[in-house]
TORKERO-498361 format. One record per residue (C-alpha): x, y, z; residue in one letter. Coordinates in Angstrom, 2 decimals, decimal comma. Example, Ala and Ser with C-alpha at 12.3 -4.5 7.8 and 13.67 -1.06 7.14 Angstrom:
! residues 2
<rec><xx>12,30</xx><yy>-4,50</yy><zz>7,80</zz><rest>a</rest></rec>
<rec><xx>13,67</xx><yy>-1,06</yy><zz>7,14</zz><rest>s</rest></rec>
***
This chain:
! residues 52
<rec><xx>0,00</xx><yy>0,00</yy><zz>0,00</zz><rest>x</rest></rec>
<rec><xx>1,23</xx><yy>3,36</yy><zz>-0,98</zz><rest>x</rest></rec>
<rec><xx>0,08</xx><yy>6,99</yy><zz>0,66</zz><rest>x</rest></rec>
<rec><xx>0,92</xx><yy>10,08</yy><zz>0,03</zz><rest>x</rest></rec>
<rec><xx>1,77</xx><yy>12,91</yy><zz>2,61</zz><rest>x</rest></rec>
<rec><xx>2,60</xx><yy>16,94</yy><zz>1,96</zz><rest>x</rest></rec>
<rec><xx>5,05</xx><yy>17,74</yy><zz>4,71</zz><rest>x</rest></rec>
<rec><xx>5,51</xx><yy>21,12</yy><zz>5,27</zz><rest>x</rest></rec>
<rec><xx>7,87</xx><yy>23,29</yy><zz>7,67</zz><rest>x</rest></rec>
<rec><xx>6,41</xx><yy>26,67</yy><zz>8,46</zz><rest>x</rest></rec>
<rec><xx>8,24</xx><yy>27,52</yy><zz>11,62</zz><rest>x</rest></rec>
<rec><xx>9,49</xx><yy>24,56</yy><zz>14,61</zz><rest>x</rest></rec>
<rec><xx>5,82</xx><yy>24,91</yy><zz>16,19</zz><rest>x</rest></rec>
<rec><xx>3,84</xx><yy>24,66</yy><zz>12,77</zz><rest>x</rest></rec>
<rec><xx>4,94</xx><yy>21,87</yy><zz>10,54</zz><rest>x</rest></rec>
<rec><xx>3,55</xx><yy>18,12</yy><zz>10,74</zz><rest>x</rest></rec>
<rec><xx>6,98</xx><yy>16,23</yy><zz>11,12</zz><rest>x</rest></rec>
<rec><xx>5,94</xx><yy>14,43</yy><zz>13,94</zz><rest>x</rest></rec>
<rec><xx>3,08</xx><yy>12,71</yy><zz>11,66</zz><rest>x</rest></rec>
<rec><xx>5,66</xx><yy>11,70</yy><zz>9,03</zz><rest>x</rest></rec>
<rec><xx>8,58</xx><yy>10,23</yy><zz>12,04</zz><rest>x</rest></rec>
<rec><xx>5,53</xx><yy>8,46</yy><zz>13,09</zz><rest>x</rest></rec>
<rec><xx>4,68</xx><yy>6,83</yy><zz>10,04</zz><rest>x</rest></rec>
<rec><xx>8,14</xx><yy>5,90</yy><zz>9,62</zz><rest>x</rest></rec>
<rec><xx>7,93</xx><yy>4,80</yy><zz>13,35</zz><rest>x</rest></rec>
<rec><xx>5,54</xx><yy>2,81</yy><zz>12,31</zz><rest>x</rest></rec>
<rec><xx>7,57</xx><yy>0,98</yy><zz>9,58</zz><rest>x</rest></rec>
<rec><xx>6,46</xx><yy>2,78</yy><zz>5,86</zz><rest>x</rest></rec>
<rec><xx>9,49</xx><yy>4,09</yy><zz>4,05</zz><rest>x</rest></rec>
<rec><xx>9,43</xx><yy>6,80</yy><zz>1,99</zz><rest>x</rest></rec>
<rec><xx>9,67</xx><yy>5,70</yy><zz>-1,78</zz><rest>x</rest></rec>
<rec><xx>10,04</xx><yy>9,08</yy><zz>-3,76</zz><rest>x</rest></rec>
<rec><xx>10,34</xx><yy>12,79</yy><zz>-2,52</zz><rest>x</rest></rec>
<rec><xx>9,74</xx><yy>15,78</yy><zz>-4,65</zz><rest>x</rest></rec>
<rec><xx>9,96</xx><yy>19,25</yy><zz>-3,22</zz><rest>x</rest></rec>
<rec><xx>7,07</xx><yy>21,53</yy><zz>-3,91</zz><rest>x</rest></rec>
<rec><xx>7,84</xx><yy>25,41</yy><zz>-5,40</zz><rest>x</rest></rec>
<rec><xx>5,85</xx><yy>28,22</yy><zz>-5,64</zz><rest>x</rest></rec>
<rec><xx>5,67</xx><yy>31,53</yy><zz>-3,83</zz><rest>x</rest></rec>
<rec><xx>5,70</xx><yy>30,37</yy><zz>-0,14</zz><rest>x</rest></rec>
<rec><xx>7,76</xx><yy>32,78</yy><zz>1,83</zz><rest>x</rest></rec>
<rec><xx>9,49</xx><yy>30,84</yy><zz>4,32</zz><rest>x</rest></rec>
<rec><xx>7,49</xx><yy>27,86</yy><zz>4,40</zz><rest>x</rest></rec>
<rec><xx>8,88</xx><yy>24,95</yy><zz>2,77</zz><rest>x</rest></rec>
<rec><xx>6,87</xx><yy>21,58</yy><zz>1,28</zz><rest>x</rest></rec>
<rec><xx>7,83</xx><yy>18,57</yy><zz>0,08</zz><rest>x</rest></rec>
<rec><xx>5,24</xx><yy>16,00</yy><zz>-1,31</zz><rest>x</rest></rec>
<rec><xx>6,60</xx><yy>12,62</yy><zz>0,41</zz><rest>x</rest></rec>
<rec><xx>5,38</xx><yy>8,85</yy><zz>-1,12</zz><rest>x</rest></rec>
<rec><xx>5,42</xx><yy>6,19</yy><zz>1,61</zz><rest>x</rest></rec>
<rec><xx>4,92</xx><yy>2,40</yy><zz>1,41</zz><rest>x</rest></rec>
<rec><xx>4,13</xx><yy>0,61</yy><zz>3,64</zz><rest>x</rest></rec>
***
């Protein structure tokens, strides 16, 4: 089974990183990363494909 996550990184108390460490906690590994562009400012997102 495959899912697909955005993780983003606004600033260290608005970003989901602890849903993606748990994931991998959980034993999925990530298959393919891509980071996203566009006109964000400082936030930074990166469209992550698990397996599990």
């Amino acid at each position: 089974m495959q899912q697909a996550i955005v993780v983003y990184y606004i600033s260290e108390k608005k970003n989901n990183l602890d849903e993606l460490n748990k994931m991998l906690e959980n034993g999925w590994k990530v298959i393919n990363q891509r980071a996203m562009g566009g006109e964000c400012g400082t936030a930074v997102y990166s469209l992550v494909i698990l397996e599990n």
